[in-house]
C-alpha positions in Angstrom: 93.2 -31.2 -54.8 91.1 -33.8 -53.5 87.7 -34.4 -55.0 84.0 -36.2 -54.1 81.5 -37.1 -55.9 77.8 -37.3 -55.1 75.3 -38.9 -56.9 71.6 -38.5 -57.1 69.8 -41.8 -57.5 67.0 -41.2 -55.2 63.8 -41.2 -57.3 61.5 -43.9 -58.9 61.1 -42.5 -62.5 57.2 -42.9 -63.1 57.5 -41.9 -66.7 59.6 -45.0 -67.1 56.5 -47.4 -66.4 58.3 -49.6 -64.4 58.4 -50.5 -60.4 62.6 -50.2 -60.9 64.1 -47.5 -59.6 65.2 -44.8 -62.6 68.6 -45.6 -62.5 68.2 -49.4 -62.4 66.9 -49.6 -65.5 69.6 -51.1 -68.1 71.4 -50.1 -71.2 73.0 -53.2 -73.1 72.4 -55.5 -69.9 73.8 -53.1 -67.0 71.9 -50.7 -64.9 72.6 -46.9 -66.1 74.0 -45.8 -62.6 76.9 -48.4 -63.2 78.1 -46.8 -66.5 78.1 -43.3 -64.3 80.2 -45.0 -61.2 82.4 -46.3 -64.0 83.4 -43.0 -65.5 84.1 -41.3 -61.7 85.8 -44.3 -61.2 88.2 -43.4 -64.3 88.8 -40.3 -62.3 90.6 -41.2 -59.4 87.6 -39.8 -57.0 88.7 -40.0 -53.4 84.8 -40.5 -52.1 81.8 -41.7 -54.4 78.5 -41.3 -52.3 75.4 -42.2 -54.2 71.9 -40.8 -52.6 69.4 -43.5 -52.7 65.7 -43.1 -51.8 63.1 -45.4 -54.0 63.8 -49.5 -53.5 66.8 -48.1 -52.4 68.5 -51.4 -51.0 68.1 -52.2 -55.2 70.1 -49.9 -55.7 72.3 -50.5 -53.0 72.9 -54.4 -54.7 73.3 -53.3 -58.3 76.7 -51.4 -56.6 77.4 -53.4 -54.3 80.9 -54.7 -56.2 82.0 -50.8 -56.4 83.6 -48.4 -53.8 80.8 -46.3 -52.9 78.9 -45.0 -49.7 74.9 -44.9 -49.4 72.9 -42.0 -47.7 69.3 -41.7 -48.0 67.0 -39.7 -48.8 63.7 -40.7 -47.6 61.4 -37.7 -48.5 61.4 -36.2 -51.9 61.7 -32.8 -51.2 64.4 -31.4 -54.7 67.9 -31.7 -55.2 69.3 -29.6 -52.8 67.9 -31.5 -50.2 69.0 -34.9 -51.7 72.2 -33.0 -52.2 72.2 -32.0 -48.2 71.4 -35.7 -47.4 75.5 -36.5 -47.9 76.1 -33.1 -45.9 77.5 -35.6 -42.3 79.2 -37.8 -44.9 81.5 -35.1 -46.3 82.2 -33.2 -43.4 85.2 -32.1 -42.9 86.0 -33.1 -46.4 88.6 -30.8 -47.6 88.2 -30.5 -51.4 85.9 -30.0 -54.5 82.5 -32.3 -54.9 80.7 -32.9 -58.1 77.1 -33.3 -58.6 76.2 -36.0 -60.9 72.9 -37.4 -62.0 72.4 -41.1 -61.6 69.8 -41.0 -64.6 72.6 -39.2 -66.9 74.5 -42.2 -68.1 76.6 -40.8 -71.0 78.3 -38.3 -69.9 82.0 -38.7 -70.6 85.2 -38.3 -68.2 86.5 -35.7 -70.5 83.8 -33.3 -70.2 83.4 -34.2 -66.3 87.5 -33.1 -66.2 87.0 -30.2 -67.6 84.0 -29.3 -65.3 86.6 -29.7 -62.6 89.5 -27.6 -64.2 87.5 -25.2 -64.8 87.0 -24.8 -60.7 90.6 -25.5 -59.7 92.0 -23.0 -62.2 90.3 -20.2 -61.9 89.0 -17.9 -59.0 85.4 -20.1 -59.4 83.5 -21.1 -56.0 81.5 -23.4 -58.5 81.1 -24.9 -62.0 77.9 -25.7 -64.0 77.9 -27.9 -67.1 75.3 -26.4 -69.5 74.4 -27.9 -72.7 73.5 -25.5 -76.0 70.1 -27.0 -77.2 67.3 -26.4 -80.7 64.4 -27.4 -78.0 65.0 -26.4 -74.4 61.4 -26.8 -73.1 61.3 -28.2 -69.8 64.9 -27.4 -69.0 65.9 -25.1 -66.4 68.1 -22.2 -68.1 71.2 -20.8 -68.1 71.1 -16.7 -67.2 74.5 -15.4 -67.7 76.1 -12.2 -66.6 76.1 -10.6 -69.9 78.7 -11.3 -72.4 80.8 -13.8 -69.6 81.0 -17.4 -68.9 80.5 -15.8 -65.2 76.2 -18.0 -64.3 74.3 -15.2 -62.2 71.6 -17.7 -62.0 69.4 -21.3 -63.2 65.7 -20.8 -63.6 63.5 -23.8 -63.8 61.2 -23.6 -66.9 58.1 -23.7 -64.5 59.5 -20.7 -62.8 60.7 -18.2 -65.8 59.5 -15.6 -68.1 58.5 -15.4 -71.1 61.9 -13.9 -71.7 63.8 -16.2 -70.2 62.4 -19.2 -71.8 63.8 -17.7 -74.8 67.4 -18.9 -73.7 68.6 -21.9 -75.8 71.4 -22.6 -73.4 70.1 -25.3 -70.4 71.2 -26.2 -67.3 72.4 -30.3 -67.4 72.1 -30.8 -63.7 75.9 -31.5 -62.9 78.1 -29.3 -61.0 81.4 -29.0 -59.6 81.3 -27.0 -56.0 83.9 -26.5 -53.4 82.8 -28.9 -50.5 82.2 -26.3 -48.1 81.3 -23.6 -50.0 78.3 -26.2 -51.3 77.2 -27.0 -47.8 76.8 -23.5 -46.1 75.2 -22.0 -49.9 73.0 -24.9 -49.3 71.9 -23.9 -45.9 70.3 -20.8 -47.8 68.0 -21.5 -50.3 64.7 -21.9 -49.4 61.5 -23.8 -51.4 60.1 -20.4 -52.6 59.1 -22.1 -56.4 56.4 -23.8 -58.4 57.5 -27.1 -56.8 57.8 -26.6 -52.8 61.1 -27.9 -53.4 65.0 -26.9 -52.4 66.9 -26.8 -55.4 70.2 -27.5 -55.9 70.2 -24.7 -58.5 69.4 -22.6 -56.4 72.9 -22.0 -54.4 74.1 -20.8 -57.6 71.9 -17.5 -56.9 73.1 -17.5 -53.9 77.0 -17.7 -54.6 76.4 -14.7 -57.5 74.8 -12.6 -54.9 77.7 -13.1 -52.4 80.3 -12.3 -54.5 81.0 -15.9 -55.1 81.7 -16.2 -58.9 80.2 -19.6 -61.2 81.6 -20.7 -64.0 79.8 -21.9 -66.9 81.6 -25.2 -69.0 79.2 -26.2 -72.1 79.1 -29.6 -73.1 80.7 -30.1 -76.4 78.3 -32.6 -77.0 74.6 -31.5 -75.9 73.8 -35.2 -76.3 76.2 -36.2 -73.4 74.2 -34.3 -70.4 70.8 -35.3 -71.3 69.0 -37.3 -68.6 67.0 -40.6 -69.3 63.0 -39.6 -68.4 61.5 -42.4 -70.2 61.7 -46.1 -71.6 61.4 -44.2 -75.5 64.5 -41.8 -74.4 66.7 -44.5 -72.7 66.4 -46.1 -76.7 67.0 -43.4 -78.6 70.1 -42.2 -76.5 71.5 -45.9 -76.6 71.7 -46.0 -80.4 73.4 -42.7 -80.4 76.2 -43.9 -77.8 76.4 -47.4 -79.0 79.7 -46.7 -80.1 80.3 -45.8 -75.9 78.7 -48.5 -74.5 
């Protein structure tokens, strides 16, 4: 089956103390969103579109000696909308799309395949990559259907319980979604949260409540699906995939 990619590279990053966009800033010399074009590229994607937003022309020349598409995002307004921002670029597209975070530079083409086997093998609308973590604050959780790898829905820490900050199991912000499954769920949600934002999470409630079943894949390696939110994180992450890079 054919597969796309999208990439979310949109945002400036302010805890990283830099005018650089987040996904400029480099590990070992390169910018991080090369190392995460690199592994689609090991992937045989048939589309790569990367969402661009702050200094996004920057972005646009760090890339510009790899086979991928620009849209933009010019208002911040959550992931779902960045996500919508590729909807004219992949219509018609006749296949599965991945999410991938442009600030999440580690994450390894065996753990992306999987993501996607997951979707083309079973009776899944959607995948979600979760991660099993000892500190979860902050992270947007993982509420199963009990005892089933079937996600009835991702909460955003600012937005749960008590009870469901309790969960240890975290969304990692990539996804697998059938192309136009992913575009008409998206048409749904609305910006009813803490934020006044559309998140991409968000179509996963949607897809449950349709009948539409989500799969959940966990990350082998927690490590592998954290995102980079600060110069201190980018270092410590780098020693522990030196090995990678």
């Amino acid at each position: 089956m054919k597969k796309a990619a999208v990439i979310l590279a949109a945002g400036k990053g302010t805890r990283m103390k830099s005018e650089l966009p987040k996904v400029l800033h480099e590990i070992k010399g390169k910018p991080m969103i090369q190392f995460v074009v690199e592994t689609l590229q090991k992937l045989n994607f048939d589309k790569i579109i990367v969402v661009i937003g702050f200094e996004g022309e920057m972005v646009k020349t760090a890339l510009e000696s790899y086979p991928v598409e620009f849209v933009w995002q010019n208002e911040q307004n959550g992931t779902g909308h960045a996500v919508m921002m590729a909807k004219d670029a992949l219509s018609g597209f006749d296949g599965n799309t991945l999410i991938a975070l442009g600030d999440v530079p580690f994450l390894s083409s065996g753990t992306i395949q999987r993501l996607i086997d997951v979707l083309e093998q079973t009776d899944a609308k959607a995948s979600c990559l979760s991660a099993i973590v000892a500190e979860p604050k902050g992270y947007g959780r993982i509420i199963r259907e009990e005892d089933t790898v079937k996600l009835q829905e991702i909460v955003e820490a600012k937005d749960a319980t008590d009870e469901q900050l309790l969960v240890d199991e975290i969304n990692t912000g990539t996804f697998c979604f059938n192309n136009q499954i992913l575009f008409e769920s998206l048409e749904k949600i609305g910006n009813n949260n803490s934020q006044g934002e559309y998140y991409l999470t968000d179509c996963v409630k949607v897809l449950y409540d349709n009948g539409m079943p989500v799969s959940v894949v966990v990350a082998d390696d927690p490590d592998e699906g954290e995102g980079i939110n600060s110069v201190e994180q980018l270092a410590v992450l780098s020693e522990k995939f030196k090995d990678r890079i």
